[in-house]
KOLLO-81933 format. One line per field, with one value per residue: chain; residue number from 1; x, y, z of N, C-alpha, C in turn; residue in three letters. Coordinates in nm, 3 decimals, m for minus. Layout:
% KOLLO-81933
c: [A / ...]
k: [NUM / ...]
n.c1: [X / ...]
n.c2: [Y / ...]
n.c3: [Z / ...]
ca.c1: [X / ...]
ca.c2: [Y / ...]
ca.c3: [Z / ...]
c.c1: [X / ...]
c.c2: [Y / ...]
c.c3: [Z / ...]
r: [ALA / ...]
END
This chain:
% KOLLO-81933
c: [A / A / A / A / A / A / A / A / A / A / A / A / A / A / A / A / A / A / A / A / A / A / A / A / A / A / A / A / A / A / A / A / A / A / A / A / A / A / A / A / A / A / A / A / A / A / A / A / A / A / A / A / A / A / A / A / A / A / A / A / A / A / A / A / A / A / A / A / A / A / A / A / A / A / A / A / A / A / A / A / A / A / A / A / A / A / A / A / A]
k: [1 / 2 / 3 / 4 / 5 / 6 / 7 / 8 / 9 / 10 / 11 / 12 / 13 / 14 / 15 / 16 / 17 / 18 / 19 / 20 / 21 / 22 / 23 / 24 / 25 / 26 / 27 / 28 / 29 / 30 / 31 / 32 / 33 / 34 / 35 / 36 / 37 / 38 / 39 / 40 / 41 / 42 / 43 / 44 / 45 / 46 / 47 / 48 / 49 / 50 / 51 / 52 / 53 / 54 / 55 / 56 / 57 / 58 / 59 / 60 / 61 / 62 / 63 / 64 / 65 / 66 / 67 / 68 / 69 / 70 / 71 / 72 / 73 / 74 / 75 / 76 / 77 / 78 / 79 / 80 / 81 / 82 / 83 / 84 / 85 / 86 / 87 / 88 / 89]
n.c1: [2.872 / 2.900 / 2.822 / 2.897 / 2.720 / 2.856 / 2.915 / 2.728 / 2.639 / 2.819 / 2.820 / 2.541 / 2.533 / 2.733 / 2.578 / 2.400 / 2.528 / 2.627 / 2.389 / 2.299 / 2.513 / 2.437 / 2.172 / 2.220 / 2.364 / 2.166 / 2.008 / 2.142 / 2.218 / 2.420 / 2.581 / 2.869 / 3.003 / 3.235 / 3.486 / 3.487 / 3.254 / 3.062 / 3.131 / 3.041 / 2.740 / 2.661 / 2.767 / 3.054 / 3.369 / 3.642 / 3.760 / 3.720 / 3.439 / 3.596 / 3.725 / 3.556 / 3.288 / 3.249 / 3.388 / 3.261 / 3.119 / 2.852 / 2.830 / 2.782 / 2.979 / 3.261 / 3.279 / 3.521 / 3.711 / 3.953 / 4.246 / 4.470 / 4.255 / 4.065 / 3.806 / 3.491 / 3.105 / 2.813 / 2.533 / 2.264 / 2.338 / 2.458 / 2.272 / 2.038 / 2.200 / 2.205 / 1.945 / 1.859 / 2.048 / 1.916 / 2.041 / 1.940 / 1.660]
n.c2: [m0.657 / m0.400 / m0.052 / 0.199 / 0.501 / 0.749 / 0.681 / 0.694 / 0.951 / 1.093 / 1.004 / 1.109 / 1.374 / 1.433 / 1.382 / 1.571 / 1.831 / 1.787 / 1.806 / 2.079 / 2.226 / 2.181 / 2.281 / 2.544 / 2.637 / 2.613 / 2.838 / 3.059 / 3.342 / 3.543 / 3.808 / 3.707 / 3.409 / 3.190 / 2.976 / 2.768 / 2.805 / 2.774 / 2.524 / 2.372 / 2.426 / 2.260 / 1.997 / 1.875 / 1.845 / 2.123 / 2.087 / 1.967 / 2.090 / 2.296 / 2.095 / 1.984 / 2.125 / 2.435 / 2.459 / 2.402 / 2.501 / 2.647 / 2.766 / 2.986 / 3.276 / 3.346 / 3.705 / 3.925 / 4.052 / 4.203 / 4.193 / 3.980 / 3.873 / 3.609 / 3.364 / 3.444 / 3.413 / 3.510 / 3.398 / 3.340 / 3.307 / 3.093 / 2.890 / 2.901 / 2.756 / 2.528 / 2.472 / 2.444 / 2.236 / 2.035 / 1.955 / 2.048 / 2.056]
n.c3: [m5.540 / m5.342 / m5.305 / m5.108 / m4.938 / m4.950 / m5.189 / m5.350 / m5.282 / m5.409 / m5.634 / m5.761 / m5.722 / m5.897 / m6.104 / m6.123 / m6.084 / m6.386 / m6.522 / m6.381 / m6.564 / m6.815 / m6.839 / m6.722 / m6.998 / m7.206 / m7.110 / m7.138 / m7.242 / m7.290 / m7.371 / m7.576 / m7.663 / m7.604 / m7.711 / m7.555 / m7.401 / m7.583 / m7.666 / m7.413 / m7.447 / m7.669 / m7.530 / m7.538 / m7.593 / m7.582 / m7.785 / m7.964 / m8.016 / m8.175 / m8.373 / m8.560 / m8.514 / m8.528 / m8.700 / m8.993 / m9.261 / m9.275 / m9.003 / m8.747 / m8.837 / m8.652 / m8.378 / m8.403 / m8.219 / m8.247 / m8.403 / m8.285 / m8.056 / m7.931 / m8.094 / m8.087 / m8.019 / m8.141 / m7.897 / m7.995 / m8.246 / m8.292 / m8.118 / m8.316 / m8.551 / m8.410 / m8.352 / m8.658 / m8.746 / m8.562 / m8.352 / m8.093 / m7.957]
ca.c1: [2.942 / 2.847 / 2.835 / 2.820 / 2.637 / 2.889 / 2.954 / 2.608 / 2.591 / 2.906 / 2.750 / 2.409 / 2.605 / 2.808 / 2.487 / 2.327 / 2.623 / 2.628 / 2.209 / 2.295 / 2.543 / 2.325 / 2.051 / 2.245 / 2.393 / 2.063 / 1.915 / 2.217 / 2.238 / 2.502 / 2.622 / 2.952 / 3.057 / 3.355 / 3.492 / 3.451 / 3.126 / 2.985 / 3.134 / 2.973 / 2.629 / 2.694 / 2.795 / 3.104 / 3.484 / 3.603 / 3.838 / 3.569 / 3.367 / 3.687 / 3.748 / 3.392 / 3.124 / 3.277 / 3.472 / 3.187 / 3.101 / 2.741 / 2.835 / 2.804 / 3.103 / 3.307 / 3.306 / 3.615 / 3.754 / 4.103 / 4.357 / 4.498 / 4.120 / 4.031 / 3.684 / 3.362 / 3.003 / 2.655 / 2.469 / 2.149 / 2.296 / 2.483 / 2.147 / 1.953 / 2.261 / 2.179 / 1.813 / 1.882 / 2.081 / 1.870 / 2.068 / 1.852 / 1.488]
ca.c2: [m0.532 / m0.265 / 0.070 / 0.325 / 0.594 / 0.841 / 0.669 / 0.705 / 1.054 / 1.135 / 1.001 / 1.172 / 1.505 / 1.442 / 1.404 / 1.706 / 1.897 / 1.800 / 1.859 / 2.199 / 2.289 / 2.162 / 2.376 / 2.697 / 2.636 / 2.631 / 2.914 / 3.124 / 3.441 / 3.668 / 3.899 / 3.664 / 3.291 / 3.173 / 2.862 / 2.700 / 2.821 / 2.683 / 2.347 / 2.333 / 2.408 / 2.157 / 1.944 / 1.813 / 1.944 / 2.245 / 2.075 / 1.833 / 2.202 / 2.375 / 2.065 / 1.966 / 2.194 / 2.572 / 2.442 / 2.382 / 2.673 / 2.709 / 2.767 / 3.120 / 3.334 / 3.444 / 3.771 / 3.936 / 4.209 / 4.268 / 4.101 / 3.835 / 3.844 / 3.484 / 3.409 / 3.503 / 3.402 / 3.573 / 3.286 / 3.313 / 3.243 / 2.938 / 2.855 / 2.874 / 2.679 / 2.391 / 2.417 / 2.432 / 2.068 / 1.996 / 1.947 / 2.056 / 2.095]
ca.c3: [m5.518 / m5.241 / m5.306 / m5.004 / m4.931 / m4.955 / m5.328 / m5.427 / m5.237 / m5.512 / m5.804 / m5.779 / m5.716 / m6.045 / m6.211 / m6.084 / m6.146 / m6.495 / m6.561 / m6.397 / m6.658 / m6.948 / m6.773 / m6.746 / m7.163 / m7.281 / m7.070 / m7.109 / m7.352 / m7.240 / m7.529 / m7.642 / m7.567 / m7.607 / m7.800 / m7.381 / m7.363 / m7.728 / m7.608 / m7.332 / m7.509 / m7.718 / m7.414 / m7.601 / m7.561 / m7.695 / m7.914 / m8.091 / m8.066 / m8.293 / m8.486 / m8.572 / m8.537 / m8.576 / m8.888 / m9.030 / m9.367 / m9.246 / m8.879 / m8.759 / m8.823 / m8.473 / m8.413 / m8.410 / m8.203 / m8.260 / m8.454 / m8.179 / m7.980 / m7.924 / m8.138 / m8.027 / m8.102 / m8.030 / m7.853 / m8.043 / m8.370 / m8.243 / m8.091 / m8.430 / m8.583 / m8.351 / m8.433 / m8.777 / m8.711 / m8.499 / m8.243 / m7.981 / m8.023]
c.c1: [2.853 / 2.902 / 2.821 / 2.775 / 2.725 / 2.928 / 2.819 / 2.591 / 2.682 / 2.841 / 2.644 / 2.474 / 2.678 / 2.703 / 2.467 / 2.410 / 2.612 / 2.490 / 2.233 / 2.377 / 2.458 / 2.257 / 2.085 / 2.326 / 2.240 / 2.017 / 2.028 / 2.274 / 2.325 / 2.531 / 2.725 / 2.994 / 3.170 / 3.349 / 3.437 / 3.316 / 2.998 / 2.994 / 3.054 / 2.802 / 2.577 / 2.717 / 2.901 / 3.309 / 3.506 / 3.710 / 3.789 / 3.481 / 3.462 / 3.723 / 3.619 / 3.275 / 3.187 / 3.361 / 3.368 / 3.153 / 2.962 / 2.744 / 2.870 / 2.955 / 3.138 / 3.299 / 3.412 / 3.692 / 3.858 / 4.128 / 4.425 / 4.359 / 4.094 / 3.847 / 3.558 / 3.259 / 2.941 / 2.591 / 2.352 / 2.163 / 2.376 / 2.367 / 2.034 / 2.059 / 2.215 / 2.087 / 1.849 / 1.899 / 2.011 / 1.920 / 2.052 / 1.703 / 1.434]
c.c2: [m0.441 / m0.177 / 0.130 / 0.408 / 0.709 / 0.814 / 0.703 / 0.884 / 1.158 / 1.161 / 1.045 / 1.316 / 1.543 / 1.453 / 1.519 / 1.792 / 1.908 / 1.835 / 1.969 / 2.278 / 2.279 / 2.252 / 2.555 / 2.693 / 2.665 / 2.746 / 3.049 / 3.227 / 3.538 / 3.704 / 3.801 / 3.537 / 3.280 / 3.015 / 2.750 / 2.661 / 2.756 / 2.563 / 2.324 / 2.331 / 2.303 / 1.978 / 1.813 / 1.924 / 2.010 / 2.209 / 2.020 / 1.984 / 2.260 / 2.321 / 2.024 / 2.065 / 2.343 / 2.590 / 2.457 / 2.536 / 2.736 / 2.751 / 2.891 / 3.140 / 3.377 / 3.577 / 3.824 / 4.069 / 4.304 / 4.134 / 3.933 / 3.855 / 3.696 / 3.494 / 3.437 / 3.478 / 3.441 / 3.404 / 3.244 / 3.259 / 3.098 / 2.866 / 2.831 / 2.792 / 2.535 / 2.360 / 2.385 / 2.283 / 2.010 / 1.870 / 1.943 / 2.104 / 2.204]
c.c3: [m5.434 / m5.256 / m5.204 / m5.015 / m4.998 / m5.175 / m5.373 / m5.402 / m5.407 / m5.635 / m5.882 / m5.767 / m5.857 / m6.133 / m6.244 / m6.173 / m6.313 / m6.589 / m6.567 / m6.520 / m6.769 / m6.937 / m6.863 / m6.927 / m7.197 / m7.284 / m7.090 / m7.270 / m7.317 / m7.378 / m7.618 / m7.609 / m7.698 / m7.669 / m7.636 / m7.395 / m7.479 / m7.683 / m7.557 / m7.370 / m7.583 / m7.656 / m7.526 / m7.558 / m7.630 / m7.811 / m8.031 / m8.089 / m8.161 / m8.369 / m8.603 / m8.622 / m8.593 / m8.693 / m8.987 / m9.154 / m9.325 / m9.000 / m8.845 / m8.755 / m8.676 / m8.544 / m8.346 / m8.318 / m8.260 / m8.348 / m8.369 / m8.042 / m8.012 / m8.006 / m8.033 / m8.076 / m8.076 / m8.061 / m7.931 / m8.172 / m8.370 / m8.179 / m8.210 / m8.515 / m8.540 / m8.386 / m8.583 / m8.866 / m8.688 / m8.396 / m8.074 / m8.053 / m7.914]
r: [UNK / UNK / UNK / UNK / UNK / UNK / UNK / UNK / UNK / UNK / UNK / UNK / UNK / UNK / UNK / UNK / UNK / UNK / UNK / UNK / UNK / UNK / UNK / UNK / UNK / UNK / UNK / UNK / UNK / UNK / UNK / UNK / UNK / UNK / UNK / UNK / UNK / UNK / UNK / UNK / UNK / UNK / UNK / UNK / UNK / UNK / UNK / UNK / UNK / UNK / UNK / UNK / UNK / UNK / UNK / UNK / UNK / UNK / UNK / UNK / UNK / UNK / UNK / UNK / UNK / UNK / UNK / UNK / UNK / UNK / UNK / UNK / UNK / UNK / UNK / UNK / UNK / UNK / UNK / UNK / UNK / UNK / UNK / UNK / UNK / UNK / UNK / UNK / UNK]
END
């Protein structure tokens, strides 16, 4: 089997791509993430993140704005969650 260039040029780009997100999850503290944005920390979808991990009783609480506000987490304590797991080191 021969691969071309432009397939290899693809597939090293898909990598990248996906390192850089890992990258920016880790490094990334903004004030609130989103059920998206946990996933992606996680590097898992956000439905295996809402059926899975944020079900979970020791898994920080969202926080809440309003009544119909989608949840919300502060990053750091989903970040000491993972340690906790040890999920990430």
């Amino acid at each position: 089997m021969v691969i071309s260039q432009n397939e290899i040029v693809n597939l090293f780009s898909g990598i990248l791509d996906k390192l850089d997100a890992l990258i920016r999850a880790q490094t990334d503290n903004s004030n609130l993430w989103n059920a998206e944005r946990c996933a992606n920390f996680f590097s898992c979808s956000r439905s295996h993140f809402k059926t899975r991990i944020a079900c979970k009783p020791d898994f920080p609480r969202p926080v809440k704005l309003n009544k119909t506000a989608h949840s919300l987490w502060i990053p750091l304590e989903v970040k000491k969650f993972a340690e906790r797991k040890q999920l990430i080191k």
